[in-house]
N, C-alpha and C positions, 0 to 999 in steps of 0.2 A: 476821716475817710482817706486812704492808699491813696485811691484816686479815681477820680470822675467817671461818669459812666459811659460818656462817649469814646474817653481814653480805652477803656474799658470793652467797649465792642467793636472798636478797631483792633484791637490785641486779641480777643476771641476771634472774630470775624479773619484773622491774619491765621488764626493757627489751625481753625476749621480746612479755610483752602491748601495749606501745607499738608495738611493731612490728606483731604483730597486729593489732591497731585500726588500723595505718594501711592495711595488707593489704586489712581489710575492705571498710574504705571504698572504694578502690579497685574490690574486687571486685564491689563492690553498684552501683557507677558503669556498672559494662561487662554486667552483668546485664539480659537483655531480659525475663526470666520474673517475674512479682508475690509467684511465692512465692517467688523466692528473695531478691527485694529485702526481704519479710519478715524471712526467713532472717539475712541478712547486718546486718540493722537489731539483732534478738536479740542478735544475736553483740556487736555494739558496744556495747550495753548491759549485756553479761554483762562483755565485757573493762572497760569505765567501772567498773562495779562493783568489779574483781581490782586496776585501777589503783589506785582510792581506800584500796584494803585494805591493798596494798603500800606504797604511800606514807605511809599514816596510820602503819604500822609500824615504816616506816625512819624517820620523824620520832618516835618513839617511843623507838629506839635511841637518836637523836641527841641527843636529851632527855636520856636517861639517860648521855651517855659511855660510850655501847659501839661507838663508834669509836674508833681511837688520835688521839693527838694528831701523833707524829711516825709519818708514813708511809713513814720511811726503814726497808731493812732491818739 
């Protein structure tokens, strides 16, 4: 196995909210209405936030060696 599954759904779970965030941004661009440009502004702040959490975590892993070394299987 590459590697583990919780490895695994922090790396998913990290590239989901990336994507999101850029979705956002996007959506908030093409938005004519004030609340929703509020709206989509939240959202970017909420996903900055999910990014930081995830990432602080996977560098936490990596800190630790709960990555493999050899990613052959």
């Amino acid at each position: 196995m590459a590697m583990d599954n919780t490895n695994h759904n922090l790396l998913h779970t990290l590239s989901v909210r990336l994507d999101t965030r850029w979705h956002h941004g996007t959506y908030d661009a093409e938005a004519a209405c004030p609340g929703c440009h509020s709206v989509f502004a939240k959202l970017r702040e909420l996903d900055d936030e999910a990014i930081q959490l995830l990432t602080n975590e996977l560098a936490s892993h990596v800190r630790a060696n709960k990555f493999p070394v050899d990613l052959t299987d």
